[in-house]
MMTF fields as JSON, N, C-alpha, C and O atoms, coordinates in Angstrom:
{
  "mmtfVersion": "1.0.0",
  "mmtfProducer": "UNKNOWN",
  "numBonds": 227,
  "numAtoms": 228,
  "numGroups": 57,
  "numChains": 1,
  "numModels": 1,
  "chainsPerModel": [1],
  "groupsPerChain": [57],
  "chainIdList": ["A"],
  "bondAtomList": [4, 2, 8, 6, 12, 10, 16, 14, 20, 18, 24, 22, 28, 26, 32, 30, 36, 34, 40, 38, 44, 42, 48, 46, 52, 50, 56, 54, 60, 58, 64, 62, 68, 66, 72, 70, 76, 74, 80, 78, 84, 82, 88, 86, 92, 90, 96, 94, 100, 98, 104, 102, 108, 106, 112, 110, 116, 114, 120, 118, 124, 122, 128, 126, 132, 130, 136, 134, 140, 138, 144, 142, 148, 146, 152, 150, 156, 154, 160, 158, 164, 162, 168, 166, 172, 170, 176, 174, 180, 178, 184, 182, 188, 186, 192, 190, 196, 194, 200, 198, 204, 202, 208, 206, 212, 210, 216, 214, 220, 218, 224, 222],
  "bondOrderList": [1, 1, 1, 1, 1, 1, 1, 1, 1, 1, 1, 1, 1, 1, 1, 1, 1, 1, 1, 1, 1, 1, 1, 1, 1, 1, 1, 1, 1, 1, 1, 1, 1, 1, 1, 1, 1, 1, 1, 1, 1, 1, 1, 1, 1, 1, 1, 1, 1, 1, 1, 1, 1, 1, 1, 1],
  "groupList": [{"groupName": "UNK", "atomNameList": ["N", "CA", "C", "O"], "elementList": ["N", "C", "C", "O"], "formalChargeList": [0, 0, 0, 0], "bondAtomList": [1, 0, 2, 1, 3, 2], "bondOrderList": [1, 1, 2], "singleLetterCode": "X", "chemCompType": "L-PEPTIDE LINKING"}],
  "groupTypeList": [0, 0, 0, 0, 0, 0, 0, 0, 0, 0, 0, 0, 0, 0, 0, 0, 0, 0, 0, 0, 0, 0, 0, 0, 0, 0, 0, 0, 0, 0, 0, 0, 0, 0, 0, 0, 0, 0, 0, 0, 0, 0, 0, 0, 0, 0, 0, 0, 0, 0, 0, 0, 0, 0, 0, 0, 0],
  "groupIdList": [1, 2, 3, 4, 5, 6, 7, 8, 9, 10, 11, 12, 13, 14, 15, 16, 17, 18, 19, 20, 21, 22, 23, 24, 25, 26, 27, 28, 29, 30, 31, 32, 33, 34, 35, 36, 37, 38, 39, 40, 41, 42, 43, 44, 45, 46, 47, 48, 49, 50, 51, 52, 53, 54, 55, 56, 57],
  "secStructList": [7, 3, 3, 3, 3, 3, 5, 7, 5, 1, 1, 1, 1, 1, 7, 7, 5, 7, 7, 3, 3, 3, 7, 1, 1, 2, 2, 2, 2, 2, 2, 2, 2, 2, 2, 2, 1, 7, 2, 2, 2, 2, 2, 2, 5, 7, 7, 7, 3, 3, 3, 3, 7, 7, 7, 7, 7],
  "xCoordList": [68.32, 69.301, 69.412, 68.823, 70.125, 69.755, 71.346, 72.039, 71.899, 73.275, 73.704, 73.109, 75.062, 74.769, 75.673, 76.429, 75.695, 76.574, 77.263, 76.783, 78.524, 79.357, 79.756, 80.477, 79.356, 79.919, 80.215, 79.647, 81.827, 83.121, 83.19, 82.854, 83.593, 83.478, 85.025, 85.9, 85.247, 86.61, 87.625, 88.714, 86.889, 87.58, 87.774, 88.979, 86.986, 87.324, 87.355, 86.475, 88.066, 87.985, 86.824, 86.455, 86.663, 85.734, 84.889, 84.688, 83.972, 82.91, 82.217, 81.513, 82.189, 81.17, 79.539, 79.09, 78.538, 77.535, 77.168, 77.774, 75.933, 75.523, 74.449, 73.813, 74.322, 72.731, 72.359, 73.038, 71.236, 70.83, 70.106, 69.243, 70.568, 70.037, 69.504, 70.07, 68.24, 68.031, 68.718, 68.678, 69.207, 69.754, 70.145, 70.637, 70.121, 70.691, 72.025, 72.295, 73.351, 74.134, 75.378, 75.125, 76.352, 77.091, 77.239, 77.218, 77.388, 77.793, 76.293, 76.05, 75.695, 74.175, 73.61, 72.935, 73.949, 73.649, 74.267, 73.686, 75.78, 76.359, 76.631, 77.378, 75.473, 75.164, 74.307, 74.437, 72.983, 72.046, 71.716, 70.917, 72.976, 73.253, 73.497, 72.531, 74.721, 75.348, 74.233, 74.718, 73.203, 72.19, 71.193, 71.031, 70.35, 69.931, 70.286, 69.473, 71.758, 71.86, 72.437, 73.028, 72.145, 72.146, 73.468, 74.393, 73.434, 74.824, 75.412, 76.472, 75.053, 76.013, 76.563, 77.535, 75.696, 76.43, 77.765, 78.776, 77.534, 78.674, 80.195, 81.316, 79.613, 80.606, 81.569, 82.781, 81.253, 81.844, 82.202, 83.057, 80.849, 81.357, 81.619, 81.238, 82.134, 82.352, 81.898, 81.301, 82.048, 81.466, 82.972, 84.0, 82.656, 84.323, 83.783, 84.645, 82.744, 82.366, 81.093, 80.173, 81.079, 79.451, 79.871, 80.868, 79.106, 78.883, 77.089, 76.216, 76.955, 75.86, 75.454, 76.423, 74.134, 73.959, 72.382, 71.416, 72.22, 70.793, 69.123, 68.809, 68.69, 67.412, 66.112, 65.724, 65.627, 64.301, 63.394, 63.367, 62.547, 61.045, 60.356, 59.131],
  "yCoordList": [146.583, 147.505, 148.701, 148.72, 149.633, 151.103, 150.995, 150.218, 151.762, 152.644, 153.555, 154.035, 154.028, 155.877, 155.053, 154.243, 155.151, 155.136, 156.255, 157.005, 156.576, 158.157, 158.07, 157.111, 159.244, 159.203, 160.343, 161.417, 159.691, 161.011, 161.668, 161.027, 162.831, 163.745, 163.512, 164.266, 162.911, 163.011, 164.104, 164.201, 164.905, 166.316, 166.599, 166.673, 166.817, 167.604, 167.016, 166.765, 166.949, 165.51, 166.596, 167.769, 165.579, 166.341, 166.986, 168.057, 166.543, 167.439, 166.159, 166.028, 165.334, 164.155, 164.295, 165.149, 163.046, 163.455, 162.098, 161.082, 162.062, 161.021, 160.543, 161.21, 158.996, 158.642, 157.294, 156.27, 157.541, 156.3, 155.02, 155.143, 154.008, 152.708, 151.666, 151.384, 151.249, 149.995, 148.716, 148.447, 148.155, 146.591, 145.747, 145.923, 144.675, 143.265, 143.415, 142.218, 144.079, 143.671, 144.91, 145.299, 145.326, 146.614, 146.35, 147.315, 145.224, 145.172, 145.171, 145.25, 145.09, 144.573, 146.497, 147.007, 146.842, 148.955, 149.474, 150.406, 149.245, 149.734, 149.172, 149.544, 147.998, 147.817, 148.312, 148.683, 148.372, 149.601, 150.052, 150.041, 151.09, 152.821, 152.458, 152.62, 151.882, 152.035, 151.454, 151.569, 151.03, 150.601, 151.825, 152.19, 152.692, 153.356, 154.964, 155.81, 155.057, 156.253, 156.757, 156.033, 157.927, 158.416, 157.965, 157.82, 157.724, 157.507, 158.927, 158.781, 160.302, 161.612, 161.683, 162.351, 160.774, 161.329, 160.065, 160.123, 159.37, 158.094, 158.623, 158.122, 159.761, 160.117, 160.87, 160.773, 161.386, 162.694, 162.081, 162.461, 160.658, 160.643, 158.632, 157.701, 158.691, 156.989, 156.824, 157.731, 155.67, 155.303, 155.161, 154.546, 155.977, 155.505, 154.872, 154.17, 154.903, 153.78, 153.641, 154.303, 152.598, 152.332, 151.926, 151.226, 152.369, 152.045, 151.978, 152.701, 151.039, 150.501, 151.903, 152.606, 152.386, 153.535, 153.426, 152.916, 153.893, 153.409, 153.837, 154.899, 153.055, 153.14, 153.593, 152.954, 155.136, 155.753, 155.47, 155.439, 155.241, 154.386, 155.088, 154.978],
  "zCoordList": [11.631, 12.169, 11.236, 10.155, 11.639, 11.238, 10.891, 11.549, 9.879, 9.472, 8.824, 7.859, 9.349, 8.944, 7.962, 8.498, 6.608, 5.365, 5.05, 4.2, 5.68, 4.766, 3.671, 3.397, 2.457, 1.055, 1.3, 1.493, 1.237, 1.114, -0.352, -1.348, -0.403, -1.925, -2.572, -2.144, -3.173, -4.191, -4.095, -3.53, -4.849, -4.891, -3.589, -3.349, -2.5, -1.127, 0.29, 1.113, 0.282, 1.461, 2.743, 2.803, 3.407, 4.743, 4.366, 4.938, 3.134, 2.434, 2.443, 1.441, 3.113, 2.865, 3.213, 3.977, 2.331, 2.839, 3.481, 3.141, 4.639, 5.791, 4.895, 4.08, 5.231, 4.772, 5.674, 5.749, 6.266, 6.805, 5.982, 5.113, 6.383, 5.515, 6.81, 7.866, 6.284, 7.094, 6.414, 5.213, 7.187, 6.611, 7.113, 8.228, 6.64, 8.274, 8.208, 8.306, 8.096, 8.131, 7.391, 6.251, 7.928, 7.121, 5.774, 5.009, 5.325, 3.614, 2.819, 1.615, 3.591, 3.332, 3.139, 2.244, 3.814, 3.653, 2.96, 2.404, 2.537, 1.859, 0.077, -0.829, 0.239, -0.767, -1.466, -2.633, -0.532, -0.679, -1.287, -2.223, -0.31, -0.698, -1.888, -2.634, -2.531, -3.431, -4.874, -5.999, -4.78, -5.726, -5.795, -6.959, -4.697, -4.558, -5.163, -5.535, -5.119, -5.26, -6.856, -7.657, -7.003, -8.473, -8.741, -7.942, -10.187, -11.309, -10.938, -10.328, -11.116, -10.713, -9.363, -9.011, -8.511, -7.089, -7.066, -6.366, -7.684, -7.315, -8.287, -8.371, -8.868, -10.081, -8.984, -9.18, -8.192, -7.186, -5.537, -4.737, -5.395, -4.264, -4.159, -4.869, -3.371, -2.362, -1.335, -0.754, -0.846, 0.15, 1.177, 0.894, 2.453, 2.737, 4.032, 4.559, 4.632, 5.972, 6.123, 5.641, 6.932, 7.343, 8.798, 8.978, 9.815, 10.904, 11.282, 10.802, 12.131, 12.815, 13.666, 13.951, 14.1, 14.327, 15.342, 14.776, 16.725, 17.564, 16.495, 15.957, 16.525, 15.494, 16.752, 17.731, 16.149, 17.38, 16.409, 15.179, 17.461, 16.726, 17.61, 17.666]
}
């Protein structure tokens, strides 16, 4: 399954950025993300949802 992971910006709300993750399961992507992505971006941003998202092949 495919998911859009949003990392909301601290400082500015509604400045978030999208990232897609493949993974079996929402905690399973947003674990991921959260392994995958740089030590600076986690400094500025969070993770504030994950939703399940249609996967084009």
């Amino acid at each position: 399954m495919r998911y859009l992971v949003w990392w909301e910006n601290i400082a500015f709300p509604n400045m978030g950025l999208p990232e897609y993750v493949d993974a079996e399961s929402p905690e399973e992507a947003k674990a991921k993300a959260e392994v995958e992505a740089e030590r600076e971006l986690k400094v500025v941003y969070y993770i504030d949802d994950v939703k399940e998202v249609k996967k084009y092949e």
